[in-house]
N, C-alpha and C positions, 0 to 999 in steps of 0.2 A: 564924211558922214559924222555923225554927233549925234544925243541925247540931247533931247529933249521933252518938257513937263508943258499939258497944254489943261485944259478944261473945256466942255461945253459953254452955249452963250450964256446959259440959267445957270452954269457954276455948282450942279447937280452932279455930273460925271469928270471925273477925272483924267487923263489922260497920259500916257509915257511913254514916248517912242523911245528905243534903243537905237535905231539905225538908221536916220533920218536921213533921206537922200535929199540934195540942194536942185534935184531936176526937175521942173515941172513942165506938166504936163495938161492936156486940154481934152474934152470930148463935147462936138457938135450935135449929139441924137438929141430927137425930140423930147424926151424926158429930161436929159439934164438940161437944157437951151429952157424949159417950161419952169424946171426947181431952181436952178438958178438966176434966171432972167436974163442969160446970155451962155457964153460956152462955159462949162461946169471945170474950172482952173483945178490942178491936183498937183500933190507932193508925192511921192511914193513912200511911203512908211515901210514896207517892209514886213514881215511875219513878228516880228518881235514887239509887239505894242501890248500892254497891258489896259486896263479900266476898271480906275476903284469906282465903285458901286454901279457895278455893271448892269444889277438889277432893274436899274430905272432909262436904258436903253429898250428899247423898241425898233424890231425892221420892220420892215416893209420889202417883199419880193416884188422890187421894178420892171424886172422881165425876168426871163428861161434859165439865166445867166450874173444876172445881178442882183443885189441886196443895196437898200441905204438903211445904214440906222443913225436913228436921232433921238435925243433924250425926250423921255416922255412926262 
């Protein structure tokens, strides 16, 4: 695991995981397969992530159970 510093595509939000897991991971549902144009690839981050200017994040509740957020 490791730290690491990322940002959004627009370089709007900041990003800083503290506990970066190297696992990845996949989800087939028809929402991620539609947002990302195939299976929706994931890292596990972990509860410790921070975001400067958090402000200009927006979710979206995907389902019952899920949120995406993306800078707005």
């Amino acid at each position: 695991m490791s730290k690491e510093n990322s940002h959004c595509l627009c370089g709007a939000v900041n990003i800083t995981v503290n506990n970066l897991n190297n696992k990845v991971g996949a989800c087939h549902c028809g929402m991620c397969r539609k947002w990302a144009g195939g299976p929706f690839m994931t890292i596990d981050c972990g509860s410790d992530v921070t975001f400067e200017s958090e402000n200009k994040v927006s979710i979206f509740n995907s389902s019952e159970w899920a949120e995406r957020g993306f800078c707005s």
